[in-house]
mmCIF file of the protein (N, C-alpha, C, O) and its ligand, coordinates in Angstrom:
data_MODEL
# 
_entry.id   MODEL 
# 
loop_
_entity.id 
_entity.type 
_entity.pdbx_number_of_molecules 
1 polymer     1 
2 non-polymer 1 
# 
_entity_poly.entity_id                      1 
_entity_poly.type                           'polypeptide(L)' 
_entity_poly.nstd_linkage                   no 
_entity_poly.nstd_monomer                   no 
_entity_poly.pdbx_seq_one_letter_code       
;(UNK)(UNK)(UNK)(UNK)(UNK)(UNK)(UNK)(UNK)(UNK)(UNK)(UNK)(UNK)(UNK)(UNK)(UNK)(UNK)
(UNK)(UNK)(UNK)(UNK)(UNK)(UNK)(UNK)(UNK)(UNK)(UNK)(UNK)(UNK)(UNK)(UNK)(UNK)(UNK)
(UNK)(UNK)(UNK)(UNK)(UNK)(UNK)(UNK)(UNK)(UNK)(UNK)(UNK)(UNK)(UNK)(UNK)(UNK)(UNK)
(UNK)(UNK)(UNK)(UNK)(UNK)
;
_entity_poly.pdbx_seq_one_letter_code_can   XXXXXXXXXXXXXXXXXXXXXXXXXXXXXXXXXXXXXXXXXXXXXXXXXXXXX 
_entity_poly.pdbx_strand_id                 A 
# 
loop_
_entity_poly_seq.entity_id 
_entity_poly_seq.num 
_entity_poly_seq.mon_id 
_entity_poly_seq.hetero 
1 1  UNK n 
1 2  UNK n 
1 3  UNK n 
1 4  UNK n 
1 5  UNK n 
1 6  UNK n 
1 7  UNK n 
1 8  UNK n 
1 9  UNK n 
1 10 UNK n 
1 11 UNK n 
1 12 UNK n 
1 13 UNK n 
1 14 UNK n 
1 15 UNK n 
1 16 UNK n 
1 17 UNK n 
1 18 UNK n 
1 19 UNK n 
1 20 UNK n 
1 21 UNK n 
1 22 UNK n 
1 23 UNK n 
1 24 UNK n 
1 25 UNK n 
1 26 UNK n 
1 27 UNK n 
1 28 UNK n 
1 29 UNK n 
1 30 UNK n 
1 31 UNK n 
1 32 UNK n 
1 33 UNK n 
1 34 UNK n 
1 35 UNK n 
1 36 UNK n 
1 37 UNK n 
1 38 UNK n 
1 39 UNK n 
1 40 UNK n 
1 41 UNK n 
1 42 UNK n 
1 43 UNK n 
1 44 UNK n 
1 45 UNK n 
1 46 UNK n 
1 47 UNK n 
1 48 UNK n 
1 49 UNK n 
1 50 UNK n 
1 51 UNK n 
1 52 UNK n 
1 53 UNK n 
# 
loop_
_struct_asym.id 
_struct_asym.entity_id 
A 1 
B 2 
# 
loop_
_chem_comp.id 
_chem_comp.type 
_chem_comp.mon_nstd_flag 
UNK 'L-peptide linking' . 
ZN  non-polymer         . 
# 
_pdbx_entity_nonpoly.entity_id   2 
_pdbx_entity_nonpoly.name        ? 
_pdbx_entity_nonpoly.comp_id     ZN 
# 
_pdbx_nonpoly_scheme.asym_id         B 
_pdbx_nonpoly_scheme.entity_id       2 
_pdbx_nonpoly_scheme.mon_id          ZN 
_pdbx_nonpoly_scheme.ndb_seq_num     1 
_pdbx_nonpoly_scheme.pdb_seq_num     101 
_pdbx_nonpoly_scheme.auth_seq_num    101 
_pdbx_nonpoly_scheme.pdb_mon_id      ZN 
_pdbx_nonpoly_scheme.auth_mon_id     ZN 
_pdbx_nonpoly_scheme.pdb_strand_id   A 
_pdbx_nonpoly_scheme.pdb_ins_code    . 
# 
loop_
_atom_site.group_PDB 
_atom_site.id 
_atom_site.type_symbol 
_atom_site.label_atom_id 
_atom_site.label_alt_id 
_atom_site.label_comp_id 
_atom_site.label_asym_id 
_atom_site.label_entity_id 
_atom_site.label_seq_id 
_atom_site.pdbx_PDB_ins_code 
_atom_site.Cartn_x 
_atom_site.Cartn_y 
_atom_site.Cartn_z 
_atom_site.occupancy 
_atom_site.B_iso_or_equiv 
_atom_site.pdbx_formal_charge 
_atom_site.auth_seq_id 
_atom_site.auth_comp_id 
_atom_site.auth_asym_id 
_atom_site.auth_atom_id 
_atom_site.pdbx_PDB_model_num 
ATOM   1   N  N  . UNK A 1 1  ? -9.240 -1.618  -7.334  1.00 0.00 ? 1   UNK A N  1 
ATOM   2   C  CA . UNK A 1 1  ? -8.256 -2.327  -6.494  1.00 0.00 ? 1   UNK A CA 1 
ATOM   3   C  C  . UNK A 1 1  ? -7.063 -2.754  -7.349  1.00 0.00 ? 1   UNK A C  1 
ATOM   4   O  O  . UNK A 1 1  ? -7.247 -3.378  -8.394  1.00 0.00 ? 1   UNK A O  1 
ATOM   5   N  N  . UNK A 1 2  ? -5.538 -2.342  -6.808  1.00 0.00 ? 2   UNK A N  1 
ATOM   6   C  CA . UNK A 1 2  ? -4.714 -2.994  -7.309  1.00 0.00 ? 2   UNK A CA 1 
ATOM   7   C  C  . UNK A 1 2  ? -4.047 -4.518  -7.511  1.00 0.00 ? 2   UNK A C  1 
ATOM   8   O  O  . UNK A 1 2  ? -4.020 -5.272  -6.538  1.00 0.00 ? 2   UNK A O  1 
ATOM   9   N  N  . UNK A 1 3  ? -3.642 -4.843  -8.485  1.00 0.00 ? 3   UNK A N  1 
ATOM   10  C  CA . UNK A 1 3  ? -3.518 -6.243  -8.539  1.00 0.00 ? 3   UNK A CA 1 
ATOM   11  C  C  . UNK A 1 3  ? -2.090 -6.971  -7.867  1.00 0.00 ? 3   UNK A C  1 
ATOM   12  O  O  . UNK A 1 3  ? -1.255 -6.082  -8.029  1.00 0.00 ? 3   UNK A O  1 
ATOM   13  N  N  . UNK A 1 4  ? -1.723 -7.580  -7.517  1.00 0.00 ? 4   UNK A N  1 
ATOM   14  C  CA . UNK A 1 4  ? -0.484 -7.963  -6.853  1.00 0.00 ? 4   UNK A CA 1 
ATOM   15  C  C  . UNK A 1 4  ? 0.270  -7.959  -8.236  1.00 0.00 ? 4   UNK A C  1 
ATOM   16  O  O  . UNK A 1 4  ? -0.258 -8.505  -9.205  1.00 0.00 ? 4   UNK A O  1 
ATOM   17  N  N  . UNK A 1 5  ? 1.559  -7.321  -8.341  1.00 0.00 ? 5   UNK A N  1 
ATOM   18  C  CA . UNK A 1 5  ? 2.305  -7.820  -9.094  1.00 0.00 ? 5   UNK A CA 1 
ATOM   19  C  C  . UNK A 1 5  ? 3.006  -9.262  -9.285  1.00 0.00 ? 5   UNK A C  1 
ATOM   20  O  O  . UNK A 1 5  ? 3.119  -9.894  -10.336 1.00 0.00 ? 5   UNK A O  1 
ATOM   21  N  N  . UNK A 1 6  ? 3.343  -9.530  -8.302  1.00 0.00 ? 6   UNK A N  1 
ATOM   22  C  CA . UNK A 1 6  ? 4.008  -11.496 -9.366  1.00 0.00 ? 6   UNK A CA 1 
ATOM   23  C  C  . UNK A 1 6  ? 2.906  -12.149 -9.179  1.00 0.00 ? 6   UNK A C  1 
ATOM   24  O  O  . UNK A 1 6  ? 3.157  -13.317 -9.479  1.00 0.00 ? 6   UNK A O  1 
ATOM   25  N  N  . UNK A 1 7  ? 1.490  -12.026 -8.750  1.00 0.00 ? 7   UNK A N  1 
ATOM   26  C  CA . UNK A 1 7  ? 0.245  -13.456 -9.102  1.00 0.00 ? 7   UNK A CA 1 
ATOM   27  C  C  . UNK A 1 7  ? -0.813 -13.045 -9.666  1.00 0.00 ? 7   UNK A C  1 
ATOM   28  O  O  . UNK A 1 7  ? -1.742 -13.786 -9.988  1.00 0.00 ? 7   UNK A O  1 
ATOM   29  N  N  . UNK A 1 8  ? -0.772 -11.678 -9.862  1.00 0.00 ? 8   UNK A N  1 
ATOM   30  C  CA . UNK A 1 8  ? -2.020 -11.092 -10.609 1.00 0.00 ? 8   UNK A CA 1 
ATOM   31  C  C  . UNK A 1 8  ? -3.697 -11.415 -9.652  1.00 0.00 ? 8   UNK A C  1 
ATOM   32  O  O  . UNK A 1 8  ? -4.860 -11.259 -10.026 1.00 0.00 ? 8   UNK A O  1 
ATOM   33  N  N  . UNK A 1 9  ? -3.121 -11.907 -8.331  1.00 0.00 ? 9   UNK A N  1 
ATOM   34  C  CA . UNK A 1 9  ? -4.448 -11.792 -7.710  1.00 0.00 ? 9   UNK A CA 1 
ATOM   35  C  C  . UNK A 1 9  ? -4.784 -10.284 -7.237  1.00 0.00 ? 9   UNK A C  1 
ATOM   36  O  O  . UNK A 1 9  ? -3.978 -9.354  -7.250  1.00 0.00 ? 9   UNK A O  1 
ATOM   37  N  N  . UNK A 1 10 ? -6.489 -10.209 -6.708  1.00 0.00 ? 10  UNK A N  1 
ATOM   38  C  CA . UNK A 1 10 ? -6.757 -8.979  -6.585  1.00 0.00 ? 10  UNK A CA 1 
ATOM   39  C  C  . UNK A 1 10 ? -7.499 -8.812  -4.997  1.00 0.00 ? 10  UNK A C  1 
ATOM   40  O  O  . UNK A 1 10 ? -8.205 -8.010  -4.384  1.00 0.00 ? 10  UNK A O  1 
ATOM   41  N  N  . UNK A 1 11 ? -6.785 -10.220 -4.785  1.00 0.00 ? 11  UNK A N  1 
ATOM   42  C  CA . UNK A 1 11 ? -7.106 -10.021 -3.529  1.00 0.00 ? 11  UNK A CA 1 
ATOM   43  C  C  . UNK A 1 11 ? -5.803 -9.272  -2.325  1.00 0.00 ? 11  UNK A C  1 
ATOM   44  O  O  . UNK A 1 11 ? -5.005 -9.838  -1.578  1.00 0.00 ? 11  UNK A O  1 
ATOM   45  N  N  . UNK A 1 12 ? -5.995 -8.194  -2.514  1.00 0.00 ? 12  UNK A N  1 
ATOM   46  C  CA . UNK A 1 12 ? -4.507 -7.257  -2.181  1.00 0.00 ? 12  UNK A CA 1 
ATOM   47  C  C  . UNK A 1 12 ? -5.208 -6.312  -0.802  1.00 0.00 ? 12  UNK A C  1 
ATOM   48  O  O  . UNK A 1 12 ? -6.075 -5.446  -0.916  1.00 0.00 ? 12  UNK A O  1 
ATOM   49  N  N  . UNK A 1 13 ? -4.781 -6.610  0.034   1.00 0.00 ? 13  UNK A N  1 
ATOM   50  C  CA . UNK A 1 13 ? -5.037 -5.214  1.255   1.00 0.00 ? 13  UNK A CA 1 
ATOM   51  C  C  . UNK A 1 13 ? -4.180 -4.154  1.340   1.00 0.00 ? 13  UNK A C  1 
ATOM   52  O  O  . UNK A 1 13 ? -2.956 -4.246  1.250   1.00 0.00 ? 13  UNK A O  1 
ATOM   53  N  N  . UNK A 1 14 ? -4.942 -2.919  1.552   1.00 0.00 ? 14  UNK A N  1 
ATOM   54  C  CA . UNK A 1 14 ? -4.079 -1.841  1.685   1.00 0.00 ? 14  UNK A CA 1 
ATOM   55  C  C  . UNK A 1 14 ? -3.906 -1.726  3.429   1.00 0.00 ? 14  UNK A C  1 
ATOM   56  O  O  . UNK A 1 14 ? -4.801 -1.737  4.274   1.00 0.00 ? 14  UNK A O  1 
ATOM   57  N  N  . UNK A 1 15 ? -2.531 -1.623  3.601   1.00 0.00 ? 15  UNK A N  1 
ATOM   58  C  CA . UNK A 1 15 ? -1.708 -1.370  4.778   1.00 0.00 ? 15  UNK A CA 1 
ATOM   59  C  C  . UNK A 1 15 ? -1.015 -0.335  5.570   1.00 0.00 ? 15  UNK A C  1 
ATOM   60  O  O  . UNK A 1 15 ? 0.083  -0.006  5.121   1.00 0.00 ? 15  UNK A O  1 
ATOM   61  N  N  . UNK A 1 16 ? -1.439 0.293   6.725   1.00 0.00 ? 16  UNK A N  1 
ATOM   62  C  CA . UNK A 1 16 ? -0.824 1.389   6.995   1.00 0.00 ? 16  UNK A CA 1 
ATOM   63  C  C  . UNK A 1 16 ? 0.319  0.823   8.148   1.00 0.00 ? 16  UNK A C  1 
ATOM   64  O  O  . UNK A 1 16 ? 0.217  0.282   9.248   1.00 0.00 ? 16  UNK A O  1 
ATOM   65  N  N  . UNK A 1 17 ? 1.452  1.248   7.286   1.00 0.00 ? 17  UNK A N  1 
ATOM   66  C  CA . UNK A 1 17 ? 2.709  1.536   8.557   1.00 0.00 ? 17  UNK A CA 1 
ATOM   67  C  C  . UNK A 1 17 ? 2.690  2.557   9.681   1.00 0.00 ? 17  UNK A C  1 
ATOM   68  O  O  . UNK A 1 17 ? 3.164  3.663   9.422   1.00 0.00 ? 17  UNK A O  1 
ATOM   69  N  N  . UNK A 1 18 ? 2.038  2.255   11.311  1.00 0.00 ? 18  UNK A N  1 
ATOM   70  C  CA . UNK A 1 18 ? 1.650  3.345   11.615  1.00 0.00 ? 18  UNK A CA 1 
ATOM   71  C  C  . UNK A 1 18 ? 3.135  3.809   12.539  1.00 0.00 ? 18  UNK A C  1 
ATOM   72  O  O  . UNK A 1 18 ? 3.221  4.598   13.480  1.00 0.00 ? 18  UNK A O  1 
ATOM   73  N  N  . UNK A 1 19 ? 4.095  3.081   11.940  1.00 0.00 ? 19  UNK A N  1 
ATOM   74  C  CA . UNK A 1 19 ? 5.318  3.788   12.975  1.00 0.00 ? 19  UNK A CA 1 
ATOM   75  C  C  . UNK A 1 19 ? 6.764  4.291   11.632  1.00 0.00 ? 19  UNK A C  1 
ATOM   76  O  O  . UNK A 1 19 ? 7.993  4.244   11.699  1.00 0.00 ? 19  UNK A O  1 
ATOM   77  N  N  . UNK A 1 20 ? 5.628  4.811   10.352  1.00 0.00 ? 20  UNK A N  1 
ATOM   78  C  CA . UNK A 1 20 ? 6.272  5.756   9.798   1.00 0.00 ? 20  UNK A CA 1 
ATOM   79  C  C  . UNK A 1 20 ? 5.602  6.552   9.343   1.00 0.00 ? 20  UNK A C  1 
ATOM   80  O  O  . UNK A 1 20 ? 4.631  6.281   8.636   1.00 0.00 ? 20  UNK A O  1 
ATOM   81  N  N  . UNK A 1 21 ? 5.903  7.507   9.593   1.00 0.00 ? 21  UNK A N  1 
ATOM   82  C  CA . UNK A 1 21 ? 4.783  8.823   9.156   1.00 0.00 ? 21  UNK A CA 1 
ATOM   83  C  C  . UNK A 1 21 ? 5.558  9.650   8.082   1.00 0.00 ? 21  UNK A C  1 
ATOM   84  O  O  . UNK A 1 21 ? 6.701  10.062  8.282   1.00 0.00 ? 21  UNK A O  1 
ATOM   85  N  N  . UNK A 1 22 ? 4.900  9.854   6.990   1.00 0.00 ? 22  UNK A N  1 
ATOM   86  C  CA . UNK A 1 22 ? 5.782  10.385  5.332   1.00 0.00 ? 22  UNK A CA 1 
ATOM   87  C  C  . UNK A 1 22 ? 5.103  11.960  5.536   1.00 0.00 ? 22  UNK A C  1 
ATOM   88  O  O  . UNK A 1 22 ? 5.862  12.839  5.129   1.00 0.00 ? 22  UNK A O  1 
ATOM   89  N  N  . UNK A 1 23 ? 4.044  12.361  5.992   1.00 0.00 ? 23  UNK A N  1 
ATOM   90  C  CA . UNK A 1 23 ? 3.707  13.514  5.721   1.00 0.00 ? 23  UNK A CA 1 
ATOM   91  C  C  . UNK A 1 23 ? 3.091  13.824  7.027   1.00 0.00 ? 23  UNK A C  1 
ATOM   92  O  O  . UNK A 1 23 ? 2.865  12.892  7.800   1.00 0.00 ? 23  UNK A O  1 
ATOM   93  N  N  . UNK A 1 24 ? 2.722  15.341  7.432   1.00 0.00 ? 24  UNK A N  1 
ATOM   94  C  CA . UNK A 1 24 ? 2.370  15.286  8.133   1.00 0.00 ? 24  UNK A CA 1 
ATOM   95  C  C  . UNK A 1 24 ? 0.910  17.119  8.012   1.00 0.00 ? 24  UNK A C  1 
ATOM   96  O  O  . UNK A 1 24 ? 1.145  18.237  8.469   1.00 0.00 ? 24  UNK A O  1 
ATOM   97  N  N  . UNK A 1 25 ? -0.618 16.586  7.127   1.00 0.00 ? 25  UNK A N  1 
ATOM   98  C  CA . UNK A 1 25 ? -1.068 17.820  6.618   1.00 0.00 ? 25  UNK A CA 1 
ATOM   99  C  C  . UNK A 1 25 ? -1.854 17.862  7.752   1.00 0.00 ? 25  UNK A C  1 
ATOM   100 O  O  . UNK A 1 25 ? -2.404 16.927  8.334   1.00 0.00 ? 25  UNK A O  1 
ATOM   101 N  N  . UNK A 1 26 ? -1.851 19.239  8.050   1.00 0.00 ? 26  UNK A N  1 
ATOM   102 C  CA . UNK A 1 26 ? -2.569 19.643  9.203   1.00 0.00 ? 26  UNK A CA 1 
ATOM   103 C  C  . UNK A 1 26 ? -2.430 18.777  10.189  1.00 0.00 ? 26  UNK A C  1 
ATOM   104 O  O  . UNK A 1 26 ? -1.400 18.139  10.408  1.00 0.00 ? 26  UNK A O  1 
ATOM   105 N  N  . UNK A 1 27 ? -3.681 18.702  10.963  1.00 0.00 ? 27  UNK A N  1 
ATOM   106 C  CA . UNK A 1 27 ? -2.477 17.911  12.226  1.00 0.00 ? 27  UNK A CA 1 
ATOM   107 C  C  . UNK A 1 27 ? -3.043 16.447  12.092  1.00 0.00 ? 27  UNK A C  1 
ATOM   108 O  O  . UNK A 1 27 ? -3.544 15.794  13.007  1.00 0.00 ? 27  UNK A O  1 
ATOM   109 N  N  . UNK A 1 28 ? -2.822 15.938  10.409  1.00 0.00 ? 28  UNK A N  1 
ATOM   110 C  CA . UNK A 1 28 ? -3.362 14.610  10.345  1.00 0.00 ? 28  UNK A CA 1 
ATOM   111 C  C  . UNK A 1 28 ? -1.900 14.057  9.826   1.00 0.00 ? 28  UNK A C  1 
ATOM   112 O  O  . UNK A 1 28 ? -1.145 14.591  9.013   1.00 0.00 ? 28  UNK A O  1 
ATOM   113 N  N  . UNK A 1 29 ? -1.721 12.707  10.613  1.00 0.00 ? 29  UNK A N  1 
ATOM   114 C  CA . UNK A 1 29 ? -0.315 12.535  10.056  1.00 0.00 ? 29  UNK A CA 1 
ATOM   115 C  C  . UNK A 1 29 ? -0.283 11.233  9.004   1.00 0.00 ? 29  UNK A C  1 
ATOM   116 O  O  . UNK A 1 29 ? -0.882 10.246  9.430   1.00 0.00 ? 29  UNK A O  1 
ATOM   117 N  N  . UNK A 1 30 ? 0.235  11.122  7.902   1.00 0.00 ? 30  UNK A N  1 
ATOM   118 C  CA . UNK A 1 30 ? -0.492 10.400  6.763   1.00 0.00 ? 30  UNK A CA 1 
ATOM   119 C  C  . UNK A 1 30 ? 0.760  9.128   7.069   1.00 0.00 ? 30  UNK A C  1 
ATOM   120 O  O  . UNK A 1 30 ? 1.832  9.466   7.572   1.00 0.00 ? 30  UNK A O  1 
ATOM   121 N  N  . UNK A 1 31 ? 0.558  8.068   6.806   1.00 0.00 ? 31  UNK A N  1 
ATOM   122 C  CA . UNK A 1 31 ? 1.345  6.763   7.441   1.00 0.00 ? 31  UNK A CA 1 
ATOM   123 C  C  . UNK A 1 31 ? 2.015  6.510   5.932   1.00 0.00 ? 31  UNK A C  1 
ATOM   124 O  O  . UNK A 1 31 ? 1.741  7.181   4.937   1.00 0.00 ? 31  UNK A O  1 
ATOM   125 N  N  . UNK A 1 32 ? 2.821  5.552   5.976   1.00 0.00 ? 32  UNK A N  1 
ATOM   126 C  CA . UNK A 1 32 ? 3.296  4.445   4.705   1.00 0.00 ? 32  UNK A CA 1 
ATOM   127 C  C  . UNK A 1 32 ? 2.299  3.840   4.506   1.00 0.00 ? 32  UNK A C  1 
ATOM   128 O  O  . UNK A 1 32 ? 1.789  3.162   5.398   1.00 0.00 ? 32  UNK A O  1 
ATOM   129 N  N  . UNK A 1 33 ? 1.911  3.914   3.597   1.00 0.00 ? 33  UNK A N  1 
ATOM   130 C  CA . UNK A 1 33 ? 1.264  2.282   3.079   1.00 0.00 ? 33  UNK A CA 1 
ATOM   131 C  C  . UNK A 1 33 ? 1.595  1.408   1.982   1.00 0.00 ? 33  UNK A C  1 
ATOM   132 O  O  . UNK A 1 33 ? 2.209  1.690   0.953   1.00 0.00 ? 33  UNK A O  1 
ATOM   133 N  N  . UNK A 1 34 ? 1.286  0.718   2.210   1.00 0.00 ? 34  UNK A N  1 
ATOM   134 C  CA . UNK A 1 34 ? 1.906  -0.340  1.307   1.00 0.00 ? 34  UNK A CA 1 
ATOM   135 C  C  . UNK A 1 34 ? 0.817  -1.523  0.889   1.00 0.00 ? 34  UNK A C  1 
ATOM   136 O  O  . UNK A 1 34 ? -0.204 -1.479  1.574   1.00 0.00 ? 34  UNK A O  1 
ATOM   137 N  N  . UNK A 1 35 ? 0.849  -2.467  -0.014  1.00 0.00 ? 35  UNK A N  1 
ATOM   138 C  CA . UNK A 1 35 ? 0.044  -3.962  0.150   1.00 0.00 ? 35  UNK A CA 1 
ATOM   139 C  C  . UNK A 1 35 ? 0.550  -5.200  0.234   1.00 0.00 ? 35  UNK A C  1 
ATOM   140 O  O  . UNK A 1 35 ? 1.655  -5.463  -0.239  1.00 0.00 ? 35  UNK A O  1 
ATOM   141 N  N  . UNK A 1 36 ? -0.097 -5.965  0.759   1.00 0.00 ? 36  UNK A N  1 
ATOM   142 C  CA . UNK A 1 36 ? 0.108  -7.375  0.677   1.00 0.00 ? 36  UNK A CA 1 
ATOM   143 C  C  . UNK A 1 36 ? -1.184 -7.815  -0.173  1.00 0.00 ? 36  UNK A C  1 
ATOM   144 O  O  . UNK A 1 36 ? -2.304 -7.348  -0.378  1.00 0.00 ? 36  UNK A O  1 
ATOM   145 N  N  . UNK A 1 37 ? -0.281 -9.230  -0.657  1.00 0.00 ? 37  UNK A N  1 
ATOM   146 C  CA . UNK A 1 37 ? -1.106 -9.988  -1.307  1.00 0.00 ? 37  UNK A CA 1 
ATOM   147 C  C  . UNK A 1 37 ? -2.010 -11.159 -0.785  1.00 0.00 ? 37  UNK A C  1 
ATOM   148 O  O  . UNK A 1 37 ? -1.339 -12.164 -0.554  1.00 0.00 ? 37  UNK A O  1 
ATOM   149 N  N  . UNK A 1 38 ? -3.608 -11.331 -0.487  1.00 0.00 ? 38  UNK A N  1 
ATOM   150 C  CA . UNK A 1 38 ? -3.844 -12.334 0.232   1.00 0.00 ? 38  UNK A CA 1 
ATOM   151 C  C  . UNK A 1 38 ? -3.457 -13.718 -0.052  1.00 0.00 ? 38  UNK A C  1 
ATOM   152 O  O  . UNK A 1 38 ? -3.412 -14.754 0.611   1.00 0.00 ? 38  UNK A O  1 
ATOM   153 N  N  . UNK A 1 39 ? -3.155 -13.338 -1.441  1.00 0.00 ? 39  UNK A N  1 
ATOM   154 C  CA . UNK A 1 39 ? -2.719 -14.672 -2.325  1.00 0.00 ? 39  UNK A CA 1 
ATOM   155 C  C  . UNK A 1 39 ? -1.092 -15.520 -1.919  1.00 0.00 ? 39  UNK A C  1 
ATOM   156 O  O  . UNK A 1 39 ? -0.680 -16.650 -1.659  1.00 0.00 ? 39  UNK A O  1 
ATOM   157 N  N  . UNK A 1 40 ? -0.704 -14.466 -2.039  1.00 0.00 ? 40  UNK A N  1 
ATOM   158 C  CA . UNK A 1 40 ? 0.955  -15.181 -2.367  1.00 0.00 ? 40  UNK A CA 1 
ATOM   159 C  C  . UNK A 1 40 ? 1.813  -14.440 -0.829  1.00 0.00 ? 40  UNK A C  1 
ATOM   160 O  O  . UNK A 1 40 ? 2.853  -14.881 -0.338  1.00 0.00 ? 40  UNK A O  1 
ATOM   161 N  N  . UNK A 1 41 ? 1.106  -13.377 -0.383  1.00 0.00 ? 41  UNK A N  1 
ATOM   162 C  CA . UNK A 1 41 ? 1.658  -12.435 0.542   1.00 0.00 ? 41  UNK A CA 1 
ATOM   163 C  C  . UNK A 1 41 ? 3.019  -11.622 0.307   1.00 0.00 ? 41  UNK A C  1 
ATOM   164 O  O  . UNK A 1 41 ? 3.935  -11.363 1.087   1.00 0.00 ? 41  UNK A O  1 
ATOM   165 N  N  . UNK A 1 42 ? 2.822  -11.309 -1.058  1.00 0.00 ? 42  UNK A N  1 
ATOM   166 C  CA . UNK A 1 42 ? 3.939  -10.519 -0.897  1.00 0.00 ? 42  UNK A CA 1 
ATOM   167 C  C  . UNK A 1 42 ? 3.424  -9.124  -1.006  1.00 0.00 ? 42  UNK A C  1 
ATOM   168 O  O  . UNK A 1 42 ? 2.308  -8.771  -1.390  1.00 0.00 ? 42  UNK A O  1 
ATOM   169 N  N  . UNK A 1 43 ? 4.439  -8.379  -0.598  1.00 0.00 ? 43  UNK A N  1 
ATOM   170 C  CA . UNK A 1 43 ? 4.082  -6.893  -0.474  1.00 0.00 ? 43  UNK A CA 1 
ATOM   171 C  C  . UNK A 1 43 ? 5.042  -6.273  -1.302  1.00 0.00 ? 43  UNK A C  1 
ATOM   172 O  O  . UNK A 1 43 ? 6.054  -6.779  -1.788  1.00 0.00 ? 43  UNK A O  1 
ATOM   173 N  N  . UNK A 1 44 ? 4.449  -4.680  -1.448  1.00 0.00 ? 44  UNK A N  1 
ATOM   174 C  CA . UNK A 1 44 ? 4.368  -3.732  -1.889  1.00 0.00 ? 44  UNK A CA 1 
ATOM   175 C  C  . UNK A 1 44 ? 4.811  -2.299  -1.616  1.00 0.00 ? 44  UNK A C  1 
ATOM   176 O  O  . UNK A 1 44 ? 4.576  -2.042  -0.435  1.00 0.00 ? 44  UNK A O  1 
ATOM   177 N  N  . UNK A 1 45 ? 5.235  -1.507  -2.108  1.00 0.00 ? 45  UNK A N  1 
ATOM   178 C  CA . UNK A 1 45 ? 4.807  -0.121  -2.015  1.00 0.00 ? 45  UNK A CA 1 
ATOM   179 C  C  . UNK A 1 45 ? 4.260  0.308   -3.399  1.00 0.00 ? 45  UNK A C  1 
ATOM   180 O  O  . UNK A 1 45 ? 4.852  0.160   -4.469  1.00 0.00 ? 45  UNK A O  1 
ATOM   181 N  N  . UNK A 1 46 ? 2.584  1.068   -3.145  1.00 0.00 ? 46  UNK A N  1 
ATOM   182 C  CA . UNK A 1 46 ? 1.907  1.662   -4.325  1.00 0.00 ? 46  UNK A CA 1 
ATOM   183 C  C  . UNK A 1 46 ? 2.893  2.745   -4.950  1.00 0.00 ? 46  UNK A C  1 
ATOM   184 O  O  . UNK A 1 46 ? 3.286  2.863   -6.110  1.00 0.00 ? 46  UNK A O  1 
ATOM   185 N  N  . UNK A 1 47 ? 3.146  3.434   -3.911  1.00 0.00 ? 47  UNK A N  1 
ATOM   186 C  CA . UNK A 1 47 ? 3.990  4.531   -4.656  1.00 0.00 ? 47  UNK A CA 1 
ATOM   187 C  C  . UNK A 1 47 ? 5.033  4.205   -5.523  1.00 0.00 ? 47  UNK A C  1 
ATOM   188 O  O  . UNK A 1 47 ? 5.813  4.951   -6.115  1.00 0.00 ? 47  UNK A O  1 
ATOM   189 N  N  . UNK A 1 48 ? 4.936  2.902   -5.516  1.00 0.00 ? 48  UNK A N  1 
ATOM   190 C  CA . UNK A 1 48 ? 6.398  2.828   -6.951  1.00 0.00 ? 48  UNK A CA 1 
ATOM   191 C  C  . UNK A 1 48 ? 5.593  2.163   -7.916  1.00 0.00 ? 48  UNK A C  1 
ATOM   192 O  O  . UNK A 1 48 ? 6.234  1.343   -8.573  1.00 0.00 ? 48  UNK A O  1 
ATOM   193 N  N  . UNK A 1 49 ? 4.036  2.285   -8.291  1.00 0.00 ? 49  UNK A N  1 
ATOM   194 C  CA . UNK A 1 49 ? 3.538  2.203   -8.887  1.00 0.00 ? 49  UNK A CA 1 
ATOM   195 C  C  . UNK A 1 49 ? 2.706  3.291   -9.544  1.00 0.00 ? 49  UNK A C  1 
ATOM   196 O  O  . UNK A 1 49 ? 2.733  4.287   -8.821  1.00 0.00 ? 49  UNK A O  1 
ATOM   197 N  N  . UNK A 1 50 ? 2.224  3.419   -10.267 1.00 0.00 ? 50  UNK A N  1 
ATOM   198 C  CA . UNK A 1 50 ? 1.249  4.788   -10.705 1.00 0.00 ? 50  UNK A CA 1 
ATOM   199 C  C  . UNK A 1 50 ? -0.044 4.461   -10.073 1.00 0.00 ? 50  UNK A C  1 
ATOM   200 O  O  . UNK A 1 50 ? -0.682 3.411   -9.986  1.00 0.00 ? 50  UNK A O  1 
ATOM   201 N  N  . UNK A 1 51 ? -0.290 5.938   -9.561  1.00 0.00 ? 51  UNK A N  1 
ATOM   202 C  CA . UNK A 1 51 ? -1.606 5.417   -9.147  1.00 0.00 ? 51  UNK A CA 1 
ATOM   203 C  C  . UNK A 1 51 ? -2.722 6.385   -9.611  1.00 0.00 ? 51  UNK A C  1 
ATOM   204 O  O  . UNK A 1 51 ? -2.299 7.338   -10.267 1.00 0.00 ? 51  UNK A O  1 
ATOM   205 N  N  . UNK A 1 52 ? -4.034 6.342   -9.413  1.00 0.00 ? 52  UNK A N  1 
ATOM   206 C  CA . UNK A 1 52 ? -5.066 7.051   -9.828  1.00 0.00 ? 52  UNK A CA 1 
ATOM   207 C  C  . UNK A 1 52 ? -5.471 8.272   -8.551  1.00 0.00 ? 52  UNK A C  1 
ATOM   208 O  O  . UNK A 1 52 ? -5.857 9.430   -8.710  1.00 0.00 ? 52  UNK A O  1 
ATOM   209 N  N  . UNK A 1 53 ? -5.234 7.566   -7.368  1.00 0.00 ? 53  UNK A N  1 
ATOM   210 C  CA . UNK A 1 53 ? -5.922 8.710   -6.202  1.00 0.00 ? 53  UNK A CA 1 
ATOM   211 C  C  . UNK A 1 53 ? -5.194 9.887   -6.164  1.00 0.00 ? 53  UNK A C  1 
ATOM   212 O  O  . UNK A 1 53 ? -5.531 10.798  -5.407  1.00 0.00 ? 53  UNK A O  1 
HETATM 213 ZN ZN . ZN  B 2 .  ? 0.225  -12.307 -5.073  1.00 0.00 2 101 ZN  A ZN 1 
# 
């Protein structure tokens, strides 16, 4: 799990934007996502982070 950047909590949910769609493979259409922090609530986009998946 990623950590929030400004509180370093790890209590972070992953979020789907389901009224933007970035890709669309086969006929599955893959959303934005992004996180919030349960901590501080600020959000995110992973993709401007490195990620492992
Ligand atoms: Zn936070």
């Amino acid at each position: 799990m990623p950590r929030c950047p400004k509180c370093g909590s790890t209590k972070v949910r992953k979020v789907e934007d389901k009224t933007k769609i970035v890709a669309v493979i086969g006929h599955t259409p893959r959303y934005k996502t992004y996180y919030i922090c349960g901590n501080c609530t600020y959000q995110w986009d992973p993709e401007e982070q490195k990620s492992t998946e």
